[in-house]
C-alpha positions in Angstrom: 46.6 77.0 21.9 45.6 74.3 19.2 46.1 70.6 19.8 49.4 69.0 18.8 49.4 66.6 15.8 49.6 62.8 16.8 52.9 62.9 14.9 54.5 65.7 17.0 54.4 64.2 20.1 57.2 62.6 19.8 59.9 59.9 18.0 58.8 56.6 18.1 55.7 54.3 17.2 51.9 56.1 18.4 51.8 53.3 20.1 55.0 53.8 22.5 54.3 57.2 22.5 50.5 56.3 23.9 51.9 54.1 26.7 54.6 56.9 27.6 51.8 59.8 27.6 49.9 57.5 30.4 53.0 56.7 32.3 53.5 60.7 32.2 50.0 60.8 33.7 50.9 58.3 36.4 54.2 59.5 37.4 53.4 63.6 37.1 49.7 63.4 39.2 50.0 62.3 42.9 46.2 62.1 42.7 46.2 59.0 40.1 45.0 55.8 41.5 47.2 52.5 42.1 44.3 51.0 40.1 45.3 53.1 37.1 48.9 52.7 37.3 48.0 48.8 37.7 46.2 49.5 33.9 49.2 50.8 32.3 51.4 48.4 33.6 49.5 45.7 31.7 49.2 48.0 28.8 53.0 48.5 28.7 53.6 44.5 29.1 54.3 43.4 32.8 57.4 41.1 32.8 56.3 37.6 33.8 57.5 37.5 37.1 54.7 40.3 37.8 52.0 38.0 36.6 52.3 34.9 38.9 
């Protein structure tokens, strides 16, 4: 099975599409640490209420 083009994963910019693949991760593997979903919340943009 080859790889998928960057362009086929799905609409939107590679950038969204990036940050949603990692979300998939975190949400889809039970093993995944909070540390990691801690990561791609910053990555994604925490809402400022988050950061204080």
């Amino acid at each position: 099975m080859e790889q998928p083009r960057p362009d086929a994963a799905g609409p939107g910019p590679p950038a969204l599409r990036q940050v949603l693949r990692f979300a998939g991760v975190v949400r889809f593997r039970p093993d995944t640490h909070a540390a990691d979903a801690d990561t791609i919340v910053d990555v994604r943009g925490v809402h400022p209420a988050a950061q204080g």
